[in-house]
C-alpha positions as CSV (number, residue, x, y, z in Angstrom):
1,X,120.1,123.4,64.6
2,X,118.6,124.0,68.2
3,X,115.4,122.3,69.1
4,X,112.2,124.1,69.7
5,X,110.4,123.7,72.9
6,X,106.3,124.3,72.2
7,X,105.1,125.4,75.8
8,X,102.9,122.2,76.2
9,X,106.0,119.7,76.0
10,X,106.6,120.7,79.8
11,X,103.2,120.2,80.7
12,X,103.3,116.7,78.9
13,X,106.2,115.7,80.8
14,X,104.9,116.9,84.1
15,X,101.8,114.8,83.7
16,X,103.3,111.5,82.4
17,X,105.7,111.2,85.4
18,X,104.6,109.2,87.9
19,X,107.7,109.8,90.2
20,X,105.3,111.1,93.3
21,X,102.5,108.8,93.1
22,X,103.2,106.2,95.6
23,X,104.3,108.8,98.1
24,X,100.8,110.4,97.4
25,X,98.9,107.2,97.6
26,X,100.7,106.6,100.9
27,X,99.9,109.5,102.6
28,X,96.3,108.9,101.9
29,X,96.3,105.4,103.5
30,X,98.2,107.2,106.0
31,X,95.5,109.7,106.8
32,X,92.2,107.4,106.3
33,X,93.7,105.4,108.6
34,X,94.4,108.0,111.2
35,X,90.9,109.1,110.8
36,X,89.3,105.4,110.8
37,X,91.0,105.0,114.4
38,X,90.1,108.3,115.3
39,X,86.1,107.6,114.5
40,X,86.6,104.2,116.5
41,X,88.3,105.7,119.4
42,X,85.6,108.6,119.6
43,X,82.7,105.5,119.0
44,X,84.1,103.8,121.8
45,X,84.4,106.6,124.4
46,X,81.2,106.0,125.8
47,X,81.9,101.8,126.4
48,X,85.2,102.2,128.0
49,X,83.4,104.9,130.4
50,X,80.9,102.4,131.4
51,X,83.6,99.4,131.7
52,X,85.7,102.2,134.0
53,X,82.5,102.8,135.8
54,X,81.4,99.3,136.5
55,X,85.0,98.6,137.7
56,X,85.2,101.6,140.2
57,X,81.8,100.8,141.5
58,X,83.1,96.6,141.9
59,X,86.3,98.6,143.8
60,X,84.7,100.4,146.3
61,X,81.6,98.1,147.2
62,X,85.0,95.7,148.0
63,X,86.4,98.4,149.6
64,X,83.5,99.2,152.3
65,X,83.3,95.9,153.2
């Protein structure tokens, strides 16, 4: 006798599998990492302008003398 498939034994199986889920959880370690460096990189723009700054100005007050 051939088994009957109800339409929600699909669905079940589809949300018991857990096949994807480290690939998932990966990508958004991935991603709030790429935007935690991104927010550090953008916080530190205007330090590493000064430091470049302070170290052109050192360079050419050696220069001119």
């Amino acid at each position: 006798m051939p088994r009957i498939v109800t339409m929600f034994e699909p669905a079940g199986r589809f949300m018991s599998d857990e096949t994807g889920q480290d690939l998932v959880e990966y990508s958004l370690l991935l991603a709030f990492i790429a935007l935690a460096g991104a927010a550090a990189f953008i916080g530190m723009s205007s330090n590493v302008n000064s430091i470049w700054s302070a170290a052109n100005n050192r360079l050419a007050a050696a220069n001119g003398s």
